[in-house]
N, C-alpha and C positions, 0 to 999 in steps of 0.2 A: 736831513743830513746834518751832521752835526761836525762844525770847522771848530780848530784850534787856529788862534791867530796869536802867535809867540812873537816875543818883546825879548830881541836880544841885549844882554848887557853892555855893558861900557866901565871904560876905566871908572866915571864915575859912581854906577850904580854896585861895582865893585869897590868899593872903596866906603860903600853904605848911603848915601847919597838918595833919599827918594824922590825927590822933587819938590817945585814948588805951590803955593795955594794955588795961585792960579791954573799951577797941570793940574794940582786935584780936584778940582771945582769944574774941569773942563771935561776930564776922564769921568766926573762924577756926574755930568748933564748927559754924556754920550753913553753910557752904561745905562741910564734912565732911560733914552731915546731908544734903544734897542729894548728895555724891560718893558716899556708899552707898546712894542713893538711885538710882543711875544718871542721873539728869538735870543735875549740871554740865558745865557745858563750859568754860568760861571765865569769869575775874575781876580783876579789873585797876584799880587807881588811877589819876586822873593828874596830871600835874604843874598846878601853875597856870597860866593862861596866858600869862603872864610871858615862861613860859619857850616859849609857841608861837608859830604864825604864821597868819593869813590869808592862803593863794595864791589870787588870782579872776584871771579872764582878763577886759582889757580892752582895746579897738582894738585885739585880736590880739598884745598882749604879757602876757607872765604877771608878774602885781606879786603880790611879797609886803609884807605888814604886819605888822610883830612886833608880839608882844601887851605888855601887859595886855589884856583885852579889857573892854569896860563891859556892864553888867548880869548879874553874877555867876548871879542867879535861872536863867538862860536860858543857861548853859554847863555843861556835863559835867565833873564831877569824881570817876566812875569809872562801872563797868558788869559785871554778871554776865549771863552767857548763860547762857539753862538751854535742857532739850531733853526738851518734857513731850508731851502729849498732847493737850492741850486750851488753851484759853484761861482755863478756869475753873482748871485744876490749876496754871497759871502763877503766875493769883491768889492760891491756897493755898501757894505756896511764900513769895508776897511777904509773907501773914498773918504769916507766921513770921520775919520779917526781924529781927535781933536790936532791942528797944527802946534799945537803950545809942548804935544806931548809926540811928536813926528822924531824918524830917525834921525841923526846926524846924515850930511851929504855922506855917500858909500855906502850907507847901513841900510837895512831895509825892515818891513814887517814880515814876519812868516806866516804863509796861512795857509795850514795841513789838514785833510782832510781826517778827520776820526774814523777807524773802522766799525762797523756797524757788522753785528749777528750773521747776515748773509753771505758778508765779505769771506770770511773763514769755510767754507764749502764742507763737504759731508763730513769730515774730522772733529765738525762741532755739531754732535748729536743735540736733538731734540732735547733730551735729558739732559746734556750738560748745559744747554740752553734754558731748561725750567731752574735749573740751579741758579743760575747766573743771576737769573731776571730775581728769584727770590733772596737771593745774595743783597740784591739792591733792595728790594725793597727795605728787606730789615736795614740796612745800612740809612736809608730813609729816615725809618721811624726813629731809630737811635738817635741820628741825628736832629729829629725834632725834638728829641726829649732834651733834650743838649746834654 
C-alpha cells in the first residue's frame, strides 16, 4: 500500500523559506532510514505558490489563476510516498518524522492513503490497466535516461 504523508505550508514556507542544515540533514538521515528500509518512494518539496497556478474549467474554457494562493494552512508545501504494508506501519514511519522538521503547534502531518488499481472497480478494465502499467513503465525508462 502505498501512503502520501503531505507537509502543509506556512507563512513561512510561502514566503520561500526551505529550512535550515540542520532540518536538511535530519529529513535527509529519515528519508535514508526508510530507503533501507525498502518503503521510500518518493520525496519532494515545493515551491510556494507564488510561483503556481490554479487551472479550473469554466463555461468550457480553461482559466488559469496565478498564485499566491490564500490560506497557507490548506496548501502543500512538500510530500514523501512511502510503500508499507499497512496503515498502522505508515503511522510508524510518521512517529519517526525528524522533530527538527515537526509541525507548528495546530498543524499537523497529512497521511493519505494512494489509490491503487483495485480501488477503481470494473470501470478500470483490464486494458485500460495494461495501458496504465505500460504508461509507467516507459515513464521509467525515460526517466532513467534523464
Amino acid at each position: 500500500m502505498r501512503f502520501m504523508i503531505i507537509v502543509h505550508a506556512t507563512p513561512e514556507t510561502e514566503q520561500g523559506t526551505t529550512g535550515t542544515e540542520q532540518q536538511f540533514a535530519d529529513m535527509q538521515a529519515y528519508n535514508e532510514e526508510m530507503l533501507r528500509a525498502g518503503v521510500f518512494v518518493d520525496g519532494q518539496g515545493l515551491h510556494p505558490t507564488a510561483k503556481g497556478a490554479h487551472v479550473s474549467f469554466e463555461n468550457g474554457e480553461w482559466v488559469v489563476t496565478d498564485g499566491p494562493f490564500a490560506e497557507s494552512k490548506e496548501l502543500v508545501a512538500g510530500f514523501t510516498i512511502i510503500d508499507v504494508s499497512s496503515r498502522e506501519e505508515a503511522i510508524e514511519w510518521l512517529r519517526k518524522w525528524p522533530v527538527s522538521c515537526a509541525p507548528a503547534p495546530g498543524q499537523a502531518l497529512e497521511l493519505r492513503q494512494v489509490l491503487a488499481a483495485e480501488d477503481f472497480g470494473d470501470a478500470y478494465t483490464p486494458e485500460l490497466r495494461e495501458r496504465e502499467e505500460q504508461m509507467r513503465a516507459d515513464a521509467a525508462r525515460a526517466a532513467a535516461r534523464g
